[in-house]
N, C-alpha and C positions, 0 to 999 in steps of 0.2 A: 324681429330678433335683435338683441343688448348684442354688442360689441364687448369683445375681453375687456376693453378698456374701463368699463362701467361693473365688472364683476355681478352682472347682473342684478344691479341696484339704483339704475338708474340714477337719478341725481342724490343719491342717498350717500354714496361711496364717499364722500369727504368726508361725513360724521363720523367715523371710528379712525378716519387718519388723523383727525382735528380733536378728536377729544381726551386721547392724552396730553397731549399739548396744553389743552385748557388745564385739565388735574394739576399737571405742574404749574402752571399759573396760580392757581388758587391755594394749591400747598405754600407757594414762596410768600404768596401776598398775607397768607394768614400765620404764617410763622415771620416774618415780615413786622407785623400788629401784635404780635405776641410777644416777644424776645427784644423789640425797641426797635428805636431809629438812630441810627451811628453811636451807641452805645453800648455796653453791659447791662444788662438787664432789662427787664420787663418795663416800657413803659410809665406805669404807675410807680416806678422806685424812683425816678428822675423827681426834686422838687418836691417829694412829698412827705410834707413832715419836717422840712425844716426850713429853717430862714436864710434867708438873701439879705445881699447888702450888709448894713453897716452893723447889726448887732452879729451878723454871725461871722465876720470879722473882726469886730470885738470879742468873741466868743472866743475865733482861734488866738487870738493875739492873749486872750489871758489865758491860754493853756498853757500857750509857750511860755508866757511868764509863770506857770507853778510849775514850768518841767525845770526851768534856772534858778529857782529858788532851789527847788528841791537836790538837783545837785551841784548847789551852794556854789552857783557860779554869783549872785547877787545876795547883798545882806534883807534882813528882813525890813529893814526900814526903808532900799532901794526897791523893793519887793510893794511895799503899801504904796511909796509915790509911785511908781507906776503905774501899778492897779489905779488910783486913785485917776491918775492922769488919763487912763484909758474909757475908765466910767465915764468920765464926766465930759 
């Protein structure tokens, strides 16, 4: 005769106390892998699609010079040296 202790399951009794425990595990770990890692967004949005380094700092560096141009903080001929200086 099983003992209360064992709810008559003999060494069985830990699998339904342990396996919510796991569900929640594998909920966090797959939302986790889904939604990223110390970021916004889904992994695959990190890095993809655009460039690093020096052109996509040249990229914002010439934005910021057509947002000055455009409200006419610089003339247009400070406007090409720049640009010019930034291309090259």
């Amino acid at each position: 005769m099983m003992g209360p202790e064992h709810f008559g399951w003999g060494g069985w009794w830990i699998f339904p106390t342990m396996m919510p425990l796991l569900m929640i595990v594998v909920v966090v770990a797959i939302l986790y892998f889904i939604l990223g890692r110390g970021g916004p967004g889904p992994p695959w949005w990190h890095d993809s699609g655009r460039s690093s380094g020096p052109a996509r700092d040249a990229e914002t560096a010439i934005e910021v010079l057509k947002k000055r141009y455009a409200k006419g903080e610089i003339t247009r001929e400070e406007f090409e040296q720049i640009k010019n200086d930034l291309q090259s």
